[in-house]
TIBADREN-112623 format. One record per residue (C-alpha): chain; z, x, y negated; residue number from 1. Coordinates in steps of 0.1 Angstrom, whole numbers, plus 2048, in hexadecimal, padded with zeros to 3 digits. Example, Ala and Ser with C-alpha at 12.3 -4.5 7.8 and 13.67 -1.06 7.14 Angstrom:
REM TIBADREN-112623
unit A&Z 84E&X 87B&Y 82D&pos 1
unit A&Z 847&X 889&Y 80B&pos 2
REM end
This chain:
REM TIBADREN-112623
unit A&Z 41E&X 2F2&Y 4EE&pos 1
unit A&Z 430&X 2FD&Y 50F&pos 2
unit A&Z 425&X 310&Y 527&pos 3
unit A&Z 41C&X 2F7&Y 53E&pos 4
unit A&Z 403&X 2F4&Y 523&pos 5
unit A&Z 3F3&X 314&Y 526&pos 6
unit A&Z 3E7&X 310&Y 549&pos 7
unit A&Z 3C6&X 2FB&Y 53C&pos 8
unit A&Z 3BD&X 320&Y 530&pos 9
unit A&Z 3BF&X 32C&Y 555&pos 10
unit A&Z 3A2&X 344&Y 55B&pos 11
unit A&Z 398&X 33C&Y 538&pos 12
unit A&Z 39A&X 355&Y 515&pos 13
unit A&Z 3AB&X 34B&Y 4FB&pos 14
unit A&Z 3B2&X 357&Y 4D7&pos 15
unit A&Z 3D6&X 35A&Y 4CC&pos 16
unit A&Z 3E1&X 35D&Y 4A5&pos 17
unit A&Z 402&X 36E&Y 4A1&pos 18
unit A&Z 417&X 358&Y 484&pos 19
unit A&Z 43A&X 35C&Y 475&pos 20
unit A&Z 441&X 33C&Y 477&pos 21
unit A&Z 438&X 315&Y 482&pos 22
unit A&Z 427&X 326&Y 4A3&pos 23
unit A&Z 419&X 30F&Y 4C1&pos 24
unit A&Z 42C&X 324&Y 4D6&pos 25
unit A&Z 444&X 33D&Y 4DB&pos 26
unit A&Z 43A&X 35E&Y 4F2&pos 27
unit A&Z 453&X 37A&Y 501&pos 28
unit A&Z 43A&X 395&Y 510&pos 29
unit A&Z 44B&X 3A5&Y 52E&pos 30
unit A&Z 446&X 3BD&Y 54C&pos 31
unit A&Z 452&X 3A4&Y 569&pos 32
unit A&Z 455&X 380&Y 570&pos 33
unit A&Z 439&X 36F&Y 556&pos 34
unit A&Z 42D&X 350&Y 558&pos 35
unit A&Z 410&X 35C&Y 551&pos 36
unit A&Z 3FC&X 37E&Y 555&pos 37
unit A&Z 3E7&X 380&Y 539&pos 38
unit A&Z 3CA&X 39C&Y 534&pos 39
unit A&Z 3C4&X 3A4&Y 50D&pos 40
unit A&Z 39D&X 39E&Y 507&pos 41
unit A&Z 38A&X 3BA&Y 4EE&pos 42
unit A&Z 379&X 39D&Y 4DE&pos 43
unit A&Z 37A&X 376&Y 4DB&pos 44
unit A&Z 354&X 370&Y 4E9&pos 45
unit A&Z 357&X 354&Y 505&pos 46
unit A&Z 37A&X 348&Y 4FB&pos 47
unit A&Z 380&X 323&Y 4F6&pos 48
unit A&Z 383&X 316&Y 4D2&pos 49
unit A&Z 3A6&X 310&Y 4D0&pos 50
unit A&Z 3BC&X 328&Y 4C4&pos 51
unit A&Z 3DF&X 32B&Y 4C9&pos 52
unit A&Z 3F6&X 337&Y 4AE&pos 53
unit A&Z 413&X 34D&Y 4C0&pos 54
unit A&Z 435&X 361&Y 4B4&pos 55
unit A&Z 442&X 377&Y 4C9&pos 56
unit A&Z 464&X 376&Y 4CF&pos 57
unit A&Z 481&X 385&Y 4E4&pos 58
unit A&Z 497&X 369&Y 4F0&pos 59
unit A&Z 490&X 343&Y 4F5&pos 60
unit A&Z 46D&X 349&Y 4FB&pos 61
unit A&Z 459&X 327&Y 506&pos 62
unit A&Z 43F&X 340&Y 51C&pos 63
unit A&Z 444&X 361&Y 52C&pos 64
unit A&Z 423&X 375&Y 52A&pos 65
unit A&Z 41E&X 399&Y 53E&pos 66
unit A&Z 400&X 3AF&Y 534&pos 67
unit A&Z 3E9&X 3BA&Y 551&pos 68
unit A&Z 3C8&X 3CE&Y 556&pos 69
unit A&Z 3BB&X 3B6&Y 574&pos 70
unit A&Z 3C3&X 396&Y 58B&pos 71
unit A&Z 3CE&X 380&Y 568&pos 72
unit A&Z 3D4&X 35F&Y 567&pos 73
unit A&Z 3C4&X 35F&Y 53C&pos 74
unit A&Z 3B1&X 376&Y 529&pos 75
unit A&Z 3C0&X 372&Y 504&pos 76
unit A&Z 3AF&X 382&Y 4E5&pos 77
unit A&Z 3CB&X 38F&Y 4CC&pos 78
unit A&Z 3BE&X 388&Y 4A7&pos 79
REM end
């Protein structure tokens, strides 16, 4: 997965599964310039059935993900 990939979750939620290894794709959570803002959901009601193994990492990341409180482009669900 790339994260050209994650824009068919625009406006969507989605549930991501933290691995150690074989992810679909590789996140770097920072404070400016994402690719993404993502809001964490307090529950998985209302998100799509895919989920979306992650590991976060801290260099060679395939997305760059900020956390928010409004104005995101996903709401993910941490499991």
């Amino acid at each position: 997965m790339r994260k050209e990939d994650l824009a068919k979750f625009k406006g969507k939620k989605v549930v991501f599964k933290k691995v150690t290894s074989f992810p679909d794709i590789k996140v770097k959570f920072v404070t400016s310039f994402p690719d993404y803002k993502i809001k964490v959901a307090s529950d998985k009601s209302f998100a799509v059935s895919e989920v979306v193994k992650y590991q976060e990492v801290t260099s060679f990341p395939d997305v760059q993900l900020q956390k928010v409180t409004s104005f995101e482009d996903i709401q993910i669900y941490f499991e």
